[in-house]
C-alpha positions in Angstrom: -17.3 2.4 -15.3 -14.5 3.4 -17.8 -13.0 0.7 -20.1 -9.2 0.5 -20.3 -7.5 -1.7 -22.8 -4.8 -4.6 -21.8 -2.0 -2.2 -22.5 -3.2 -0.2 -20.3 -3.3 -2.7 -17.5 0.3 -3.8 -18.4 1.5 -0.7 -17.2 0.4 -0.9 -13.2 2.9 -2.4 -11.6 1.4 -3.9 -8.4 3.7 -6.0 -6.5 3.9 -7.6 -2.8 5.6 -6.2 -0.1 6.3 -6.6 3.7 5.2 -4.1 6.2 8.4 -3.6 8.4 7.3 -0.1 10.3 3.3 1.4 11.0 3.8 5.2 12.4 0.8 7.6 13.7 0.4 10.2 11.3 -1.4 13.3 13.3 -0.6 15.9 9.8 -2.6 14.0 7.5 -6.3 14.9 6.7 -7.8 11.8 7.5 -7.0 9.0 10.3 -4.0 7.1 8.6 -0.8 5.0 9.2 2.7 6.2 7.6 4.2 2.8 6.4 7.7 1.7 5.2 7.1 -1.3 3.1 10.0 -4.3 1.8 9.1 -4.8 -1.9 12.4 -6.8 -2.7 15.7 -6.0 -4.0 14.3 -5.2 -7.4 12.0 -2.1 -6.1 13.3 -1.4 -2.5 12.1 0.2 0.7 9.0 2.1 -0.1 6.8 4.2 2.3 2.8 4.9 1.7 0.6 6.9 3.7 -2.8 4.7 4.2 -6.3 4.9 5.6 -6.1 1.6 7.4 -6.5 3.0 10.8 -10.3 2.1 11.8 -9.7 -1.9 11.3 -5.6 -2.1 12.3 -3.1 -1.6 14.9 0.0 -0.5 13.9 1.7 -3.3 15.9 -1.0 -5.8 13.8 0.8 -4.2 10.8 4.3 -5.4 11.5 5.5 -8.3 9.1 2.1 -8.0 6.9 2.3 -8.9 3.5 0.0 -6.2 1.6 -0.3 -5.1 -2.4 0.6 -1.9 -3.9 1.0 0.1 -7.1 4.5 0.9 -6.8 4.7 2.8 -10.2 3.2 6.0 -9.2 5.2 9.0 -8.8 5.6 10.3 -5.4 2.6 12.3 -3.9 3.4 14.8 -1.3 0.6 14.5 1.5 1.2 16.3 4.6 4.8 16.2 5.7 5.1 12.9 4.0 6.1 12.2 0.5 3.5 8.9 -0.4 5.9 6.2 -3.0 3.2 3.8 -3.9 -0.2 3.1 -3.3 -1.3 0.3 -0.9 -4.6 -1.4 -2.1 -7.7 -2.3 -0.4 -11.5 -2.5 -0.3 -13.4 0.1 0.5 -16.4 -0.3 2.8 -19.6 1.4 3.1 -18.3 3.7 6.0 -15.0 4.3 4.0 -13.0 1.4 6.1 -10.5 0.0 3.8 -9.6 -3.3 4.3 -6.3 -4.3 2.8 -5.7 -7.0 -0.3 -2.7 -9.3 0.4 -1.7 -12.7 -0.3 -3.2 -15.9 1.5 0.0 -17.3 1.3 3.6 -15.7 2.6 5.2 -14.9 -1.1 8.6 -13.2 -1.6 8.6 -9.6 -1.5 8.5 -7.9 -5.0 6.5 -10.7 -6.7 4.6 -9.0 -9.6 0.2 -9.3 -9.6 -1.0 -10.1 -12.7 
């Protein structure tokens, strides 16, 4: 495992956002959900392309609060241009399982 140093970690902005859409997405690679995500009025309406589809429903998705890296830049996968990163666990057989607040938070709040 590589070391990185505080400033380093200063720069990922990983904030909480609310899942308002979950859409098939048959063009990508592997199984995954095309999102649009609330992250507050400071960031905005942000969409991610996620791997999510082997423990969620789409319709589960709707009004989940999930983490993401939203300071990326935009990653072009498929059709689909990718605006942050949603994060989660990964399993043993690849299944991700998503990292999000135990408790409803306002969307946008910053992980630190």
């Amino acid at each position: 495992m590589e070391t990185i140093s505080w400033p380093d970690f200063e720069k990922v902005e990983m904030r909480v956002g609310t899942i308002l859409e979950a859409n098939d997405f048959p063009k990508a690679r592997n199984p995954s959900y095309q999102l649009v995500i609330d992250f507050g009025p400071e960031i905005g309406i942000r969409k991610s392309s996620a791997q999510i589809t082997h423990l969620y429903q789409k319709e589960d998705l709707i009004g989940k609060q999930v983490i993401a890296v939203v300071n990326f830049p935009p990653k072009q996968i498929a059709n689909f241009m990718s605006e942050c990163l949603v994060l989660g666990a990964v399993g043993d057989k690849k299944e991700i399982t998503l990292i999000h607040p135990d408790m409803k938070v306002s969307n946008g709040q910053r992980i630190a």
